[in-house]
N, C-alpha and C positions, 0 to 999 in steps of 0.2 A: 827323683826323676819325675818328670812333666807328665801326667798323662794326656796325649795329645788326642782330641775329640776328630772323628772322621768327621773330613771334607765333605761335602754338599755333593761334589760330583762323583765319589766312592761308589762302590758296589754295596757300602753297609747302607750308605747315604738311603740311597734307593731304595733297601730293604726295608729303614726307617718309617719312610713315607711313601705306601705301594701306592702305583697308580691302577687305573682299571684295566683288569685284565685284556679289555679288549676295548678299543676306540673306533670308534664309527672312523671309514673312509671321508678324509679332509674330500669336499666339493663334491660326495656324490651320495646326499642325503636323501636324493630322490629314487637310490636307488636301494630295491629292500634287500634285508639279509647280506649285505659288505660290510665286513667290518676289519678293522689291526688288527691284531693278534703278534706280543710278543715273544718270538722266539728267540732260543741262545743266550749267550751271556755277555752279547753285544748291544743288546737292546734290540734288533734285528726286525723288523715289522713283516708280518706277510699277509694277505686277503685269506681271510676266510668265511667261510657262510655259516651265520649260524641263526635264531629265530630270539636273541635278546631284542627286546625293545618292541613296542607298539605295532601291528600291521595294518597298512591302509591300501595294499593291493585290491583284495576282495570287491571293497565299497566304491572301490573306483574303477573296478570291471562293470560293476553293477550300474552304474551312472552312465558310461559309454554305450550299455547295450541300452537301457531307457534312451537314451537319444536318437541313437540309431534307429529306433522303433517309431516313437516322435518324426522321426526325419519322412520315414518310409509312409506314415500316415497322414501327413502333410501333402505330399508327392501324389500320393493315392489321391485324397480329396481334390487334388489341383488339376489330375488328368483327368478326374471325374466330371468335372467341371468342364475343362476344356472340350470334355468330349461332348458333353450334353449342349454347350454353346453351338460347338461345330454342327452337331445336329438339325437343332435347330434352325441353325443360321440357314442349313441348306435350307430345309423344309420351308421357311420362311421363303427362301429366294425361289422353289418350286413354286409354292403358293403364288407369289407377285409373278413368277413369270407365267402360269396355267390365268390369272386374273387379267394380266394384260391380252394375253391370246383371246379369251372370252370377250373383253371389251371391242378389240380389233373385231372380231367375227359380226358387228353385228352395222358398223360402218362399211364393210361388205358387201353383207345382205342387202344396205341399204343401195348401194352401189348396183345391184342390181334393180333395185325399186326405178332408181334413175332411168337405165337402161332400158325398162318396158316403157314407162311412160315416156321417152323420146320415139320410141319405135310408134305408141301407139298414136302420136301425135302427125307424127310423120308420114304413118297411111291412113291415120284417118279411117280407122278400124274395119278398113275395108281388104287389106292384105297383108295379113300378121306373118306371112312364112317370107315375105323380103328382107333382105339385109341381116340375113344368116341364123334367121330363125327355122324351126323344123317342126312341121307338124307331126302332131302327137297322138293319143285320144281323146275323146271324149271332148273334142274341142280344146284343148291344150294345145299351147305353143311352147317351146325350149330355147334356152340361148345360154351357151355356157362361156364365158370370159375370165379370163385372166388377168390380175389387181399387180400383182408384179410376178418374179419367177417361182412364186408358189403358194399366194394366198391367191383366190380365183370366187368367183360366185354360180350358184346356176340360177337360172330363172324363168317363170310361167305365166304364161298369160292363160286368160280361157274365155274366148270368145264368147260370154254374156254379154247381157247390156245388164246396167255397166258391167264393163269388165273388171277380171276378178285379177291380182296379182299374189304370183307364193315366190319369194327369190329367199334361197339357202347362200351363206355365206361361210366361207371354209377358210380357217388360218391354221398354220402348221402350229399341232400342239409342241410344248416347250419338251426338249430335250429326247425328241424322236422323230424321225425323218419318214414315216410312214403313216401315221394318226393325226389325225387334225381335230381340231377344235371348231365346232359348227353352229350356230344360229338361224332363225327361219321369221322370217316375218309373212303372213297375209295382210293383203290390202286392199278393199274394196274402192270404186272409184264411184265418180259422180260427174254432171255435165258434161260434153262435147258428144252426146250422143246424136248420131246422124238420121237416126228414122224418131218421128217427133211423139210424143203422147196422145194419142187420141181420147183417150179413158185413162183416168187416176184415180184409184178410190183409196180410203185407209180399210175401207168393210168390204164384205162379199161383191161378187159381183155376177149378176144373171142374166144372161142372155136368152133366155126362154121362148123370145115370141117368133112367129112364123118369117120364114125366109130371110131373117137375120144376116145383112152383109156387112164386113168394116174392112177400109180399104183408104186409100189416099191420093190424093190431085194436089196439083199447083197451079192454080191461076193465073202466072206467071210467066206460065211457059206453055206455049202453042203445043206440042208433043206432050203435055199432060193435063189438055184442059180444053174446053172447046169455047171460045168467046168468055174465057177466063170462071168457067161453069168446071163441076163437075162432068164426066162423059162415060160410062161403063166401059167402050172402047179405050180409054186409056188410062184406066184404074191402078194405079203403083201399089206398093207393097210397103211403103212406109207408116203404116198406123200401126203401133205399137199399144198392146192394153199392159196396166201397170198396178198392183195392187199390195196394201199391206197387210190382207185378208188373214183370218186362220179360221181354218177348218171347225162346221160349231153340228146343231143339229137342233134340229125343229123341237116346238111344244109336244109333236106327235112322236119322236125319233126320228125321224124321216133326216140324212146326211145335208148340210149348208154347206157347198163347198167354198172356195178359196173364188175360184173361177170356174162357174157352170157355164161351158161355152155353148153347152147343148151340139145342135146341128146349122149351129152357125158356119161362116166364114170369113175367115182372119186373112188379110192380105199384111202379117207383121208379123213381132214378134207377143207372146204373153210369159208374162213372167211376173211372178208371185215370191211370197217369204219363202224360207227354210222352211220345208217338213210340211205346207201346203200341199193343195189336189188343185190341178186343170184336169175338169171333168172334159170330155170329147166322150158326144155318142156317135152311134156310126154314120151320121148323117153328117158331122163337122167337120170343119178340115181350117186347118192352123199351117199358115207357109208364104213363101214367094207367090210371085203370080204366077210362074209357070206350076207349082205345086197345085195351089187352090183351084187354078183356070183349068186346067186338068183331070179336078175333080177327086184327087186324093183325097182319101179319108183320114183323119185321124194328124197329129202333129208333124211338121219334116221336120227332120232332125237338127239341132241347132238354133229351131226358130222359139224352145221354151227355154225359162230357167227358173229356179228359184232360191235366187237370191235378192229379191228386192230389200229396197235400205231405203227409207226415203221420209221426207219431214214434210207437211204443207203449214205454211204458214195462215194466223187467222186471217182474215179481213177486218182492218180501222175503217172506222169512221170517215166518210170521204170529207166530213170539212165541220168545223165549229160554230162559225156562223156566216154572216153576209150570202144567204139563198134569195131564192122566190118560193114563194106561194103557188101553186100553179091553180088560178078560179076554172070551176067547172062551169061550163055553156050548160044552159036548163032548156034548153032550145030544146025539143024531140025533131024537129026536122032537120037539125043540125050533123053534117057528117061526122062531126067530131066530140066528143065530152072534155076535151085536152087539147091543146095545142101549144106546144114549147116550141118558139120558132126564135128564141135567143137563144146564144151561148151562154151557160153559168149554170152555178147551183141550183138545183130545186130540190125542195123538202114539202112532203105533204105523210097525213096519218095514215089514210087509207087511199087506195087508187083499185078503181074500177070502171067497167067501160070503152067505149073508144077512144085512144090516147095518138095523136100525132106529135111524132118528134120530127120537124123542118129546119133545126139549124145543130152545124157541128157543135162536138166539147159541148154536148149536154150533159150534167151532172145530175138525177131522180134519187131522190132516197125517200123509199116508204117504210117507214114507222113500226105501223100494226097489222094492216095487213092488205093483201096483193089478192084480188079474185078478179080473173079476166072471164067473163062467164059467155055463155054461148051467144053467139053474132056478134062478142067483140073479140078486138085484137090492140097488140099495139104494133103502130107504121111507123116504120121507119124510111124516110125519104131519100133519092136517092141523092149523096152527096151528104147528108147528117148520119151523125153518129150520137149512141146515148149510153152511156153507161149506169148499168141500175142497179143502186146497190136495195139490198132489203135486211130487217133486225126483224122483221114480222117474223112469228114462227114457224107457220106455214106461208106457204107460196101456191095460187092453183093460176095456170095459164092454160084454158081450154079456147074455145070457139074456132078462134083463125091463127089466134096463137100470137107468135110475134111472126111480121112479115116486114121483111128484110127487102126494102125495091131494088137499091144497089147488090145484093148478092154476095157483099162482102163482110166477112164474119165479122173482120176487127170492127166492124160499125155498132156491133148488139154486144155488149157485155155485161152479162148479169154476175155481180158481186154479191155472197152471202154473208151478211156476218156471224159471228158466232150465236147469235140468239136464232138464227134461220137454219132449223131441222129439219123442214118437210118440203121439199118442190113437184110439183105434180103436174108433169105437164103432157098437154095432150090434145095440143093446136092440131090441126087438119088440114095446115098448110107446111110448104118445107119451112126449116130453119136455118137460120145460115149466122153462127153467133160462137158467146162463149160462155160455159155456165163455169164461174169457178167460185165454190159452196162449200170449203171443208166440213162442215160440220153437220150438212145436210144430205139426208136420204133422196134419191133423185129418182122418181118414174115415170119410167116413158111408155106413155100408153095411148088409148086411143085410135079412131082413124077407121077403127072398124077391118075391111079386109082393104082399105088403101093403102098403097105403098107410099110410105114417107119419108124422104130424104134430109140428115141431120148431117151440116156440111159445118166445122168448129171442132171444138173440141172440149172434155166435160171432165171437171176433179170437182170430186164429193168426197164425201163418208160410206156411200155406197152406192150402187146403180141397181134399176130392176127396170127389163125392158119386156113389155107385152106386147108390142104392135109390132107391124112389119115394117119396119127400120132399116134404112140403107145407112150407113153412119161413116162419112167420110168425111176424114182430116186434111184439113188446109194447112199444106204444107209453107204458105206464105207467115204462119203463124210462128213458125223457128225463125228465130235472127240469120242474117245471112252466113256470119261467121258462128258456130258450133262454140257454143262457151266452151274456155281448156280442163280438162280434164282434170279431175283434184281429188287428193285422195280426202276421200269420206271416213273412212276406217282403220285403226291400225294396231295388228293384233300379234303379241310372238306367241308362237306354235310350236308345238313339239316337232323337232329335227329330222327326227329319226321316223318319225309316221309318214303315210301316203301324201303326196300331195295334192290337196281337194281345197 
């Protein structure tokens, strides 16, 4: 008998060759702890859980929470970001919009600069509260206007000479409906001034000598002048004194003021720098003519200030060459030691004696030096004019002085130039001319107890007057039309202070 070897697919078969007791789940190795497991004696497979084989759970919780963390700190970093840009960007856009409002505030301001200087043009600084101005203090004017429906300016005049402008310029600050953003400009002016210079000095100025008058006429005009003269009966109030003095003190302490008017009288205004003195004793009187003619003492209000601003030019050289000579007459019986009775240049060193000037557009220029000593003068004929310039350092015009036939100032004009410090003059006759000498000290003395009338007008380096002086300005000496007004100065100020 055969022994027959069990079949491959037997129950022995099987026992023969065991397989593992447990086989991982066909397609779901991703998933831990499933596995076969045979039960029965059918082969019969069922899912069970057990911990055979490798675990990668754990390390792969650990990897999702690292990421997740990763994630969250990316996120962080990016709204951190986001947030610090947003910030900025505002602040940024505050900044440009508070910088544009500042820049706007001051086109405004200027917007009112406009505005006064149209007003002041327009009266002619004789009636600043027309055309919706309001008067204020202390000689202040106001005008407030509106730029559109709520950026607007205000603005001030103040009735000096020159007059002074402060105009505040207001725009609404960015992202508030009640605060504004503001700038301020002061502006000083210059030229179209209507009452003319009688006295300019850049130094002191003294008025000291007895019965001292300054006042002003027009030749021009029959109601302020009598046969185109001077008249006491019709003495205006347009001589202005002007200086850029400051306040000093003598070898002894003794006070220099700015302006010693003494017990003079002023038919104008006086007006000096910043933080100068217009001395007034009780004998003087500074004003209109109804003020002065009345006899008030002391300044009217309105007619001082002190802010003068102002430059003088030197004096050139009237010419380079092609003059005359002008020969001296040795004659002693001779009326004259000079006689210019052509038009043109003359140049001489020294000049002394009696000098006749007989024809227009005479040009004199002396050299070294000017002495007009006692029983001479220099004539001027009526119908000739001379203009004399002088580089001499000192200047003396005593005796008769200069005499002036025609009575007309523009005919005498003595030019200084900068080498000419000292003029001393102290003729016995009137004068009737123009001394313009920046760099020269001017005294007017002489004449003893005569009263002496000086009809012109005088810019020096300083003035000092000892005699009895009537000193009135010819107002033919202003152009007809008022040069325009122009700003001289321009200054930004604190906003938020007075306006002065």
């Amino acid at each position: 008998m055969k022994t027959q070897l069990p079949s491959p697919n037997s129950f022995q078969t099987r026992r023969a060759w065991p397989k593992p007791a447990v086989d991982p789940l066909p397609g779901a190795r991703g998933a831990p702890g499933l596995y076969l497991a045979n039960r029965g004696r059918h082969g019969a497979k069922s899912l069970v859980r057990g911990s055979a084989g490798p675990s990668r759970g754990g390390r792969r919780q650990s990897e999702s929470a690292s990421a997740l963390f990763v994630t969250l700190v990316i996120a962080g970093v990016i709204a951190l970001t986001l947030a610090a840009y947003l910030t900025w960007a505002n602040t940024q856009n505050r900044v440009s919009s508070r910088s544009q409002c500042w820049n706007a505030a001051l086109p405004a301001a200027e917007a009112g600069l406009e505005e006064a200087l149209t007003q002041l043009h327009a009266t002619g600084q004789s009636n600043f509260s027309a055309n919706g101005w309001t008067s204020g203090t202390n000689g202040w004017f106001y005008k407030k206007n509106f730029i559109d429906s709520k950026a607007y300016y205000e603005v001030n005049i103040k009735s000096s000479l020159p007059p002074v402008i402060v105009s505040t310029g207001f725009v609404p600050a960015p992202f508030s409906s009640t605060t504004y953003v503001k700038r301020r400009v002061r502006v000083t002016t210059s030229g179209g001034m209507t009452n003319g210079l009688v006295i300019m000095t850049k130094g002191p100025i003294s008025l000291s000598g007895n019965n001292v008058t300054i006042d002003s006429f027009d030749p021009r005009d029959p109601l302020a002048s009598t046969d185109g003269k001077w008249d006491s009966l019709k003495a205006r109030d347009k001589a202005d004194v002007i200086t850029m003095a400051r306040d000093g003190l003598t070898a002894n302490g003794k006070p220099i003021y700015a302006v010693d008017v003494g017990d003079a009288d002023i038919r104008g205004h006086v007006i000096a720098t910043a933080g100068a003195t217009i001395n007034v004793t009780s004998g003087g009187s500074v004003g209109d003519s109804l003020w002065v003619g009345a006899g008030m003492q002391g300044i009217e209000p309105g007619w001082s200030s002190t802010d003068a601003n102002f430059g003088m030019d030197d004096v050139q050289e009237p010419f380079s060459g092609g003059y005359y000579t002008p020969i001296p007459n040795l004659d002693n019986k001779a009326l004259y030691n000079y006689v210019l009775d052509l038009p043109g240049n003359y140049k001489i060193s020294r000049l002394s004696g009696k000098v006749l000037v007989a024809a227009t557009n005479v040009v004199l220029w002396v050299t070294d030096d000017l002495t007009i000593g006692s029983g001479d003068f220099i004539e001027i004929a009526p119908g000739a004019s001379l203009k004399l310039y002088v580089s001499a350092a000192s200047a003396t015009i005593g005796g008769q002085g200069v005499i002036n036939d025609g009575g007309c100032a523009s005919a005498f004009q003595y030019f200084g130039l900068p080498t000419n410090t000292s003029i001393d003059y102290k003729g016995n006759s009137a004068f009737y001319g123009v001394i313009y000498a920046p760099e020269a000290a001017l005294k007017l003395g002489g004449g003893g107890t005569t009263e002496l009338d000086f009809s012109g007008s005088i810019t020096v380096a300083s003035l000092t007057m000892n005699g009895h002086y009537h000193v009135h300005f010819d107002e033919s000496l202003v152009p007809a039309q008022p040069p325009p007004l122009v700003v001289s100065r321009w200054t930004e100020v604190d906003a938020n202070g007075p306006v002065q």
